[in-house]
N, C-alpha and C positions, 0 to 999 in steps of 0.2 A: 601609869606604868606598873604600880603594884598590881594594879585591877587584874591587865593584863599578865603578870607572870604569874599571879594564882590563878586564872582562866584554863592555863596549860595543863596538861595531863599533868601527872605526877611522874612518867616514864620521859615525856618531855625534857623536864626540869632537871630529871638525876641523869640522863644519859645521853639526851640528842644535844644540851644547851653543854654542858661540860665538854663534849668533843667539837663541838665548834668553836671552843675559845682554846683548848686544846692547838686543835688544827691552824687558825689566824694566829694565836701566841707563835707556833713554827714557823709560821710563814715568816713573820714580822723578823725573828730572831735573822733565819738566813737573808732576809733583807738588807738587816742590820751589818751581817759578816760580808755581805757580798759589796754593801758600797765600802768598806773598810776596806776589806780590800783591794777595792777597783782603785781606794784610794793610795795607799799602802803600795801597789805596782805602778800607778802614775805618779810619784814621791820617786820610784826606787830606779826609773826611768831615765828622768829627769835629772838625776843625782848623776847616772851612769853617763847621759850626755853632757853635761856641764866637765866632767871627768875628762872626757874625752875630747872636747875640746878645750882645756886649759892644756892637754897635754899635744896638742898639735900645736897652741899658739908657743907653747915652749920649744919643740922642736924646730918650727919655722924661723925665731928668732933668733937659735943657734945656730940654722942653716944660713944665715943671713950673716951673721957676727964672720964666718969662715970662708 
């Protein structure tokens, strides 16, 4: 592996190989934000339905009491 990243030009090395990890380091990050928040909105969903119905089954069992 050494072999080959001294093989590489010297313009290689300081500018094509730092913007490629540049550019994959970005990638990765919105990766990272996008399944958080995929997850983060399927959490906030989920919370909002359980919500909703605990408060039907409370209603229904008033409507039932009367």
């Amino acid at each position: 592996m050494a072999e080959l990243w001294k093989s590489l030009p010297s313009w290689v090395r300081n500018i094509v190989v730092p913007i490629l990890v540049l550019v994959l380091a970005w990638n990765l990050i919105w990766f990272v934000v996008g399944v958080v928040g995929t997850l983060i909105a399927l959490l906030l969903k989920a919370l909002v339905l359980v919500g909703v119905a605990a408060a039907v089954v409370i209603l229904v069992k008033k409507a039932a009491k009367s």
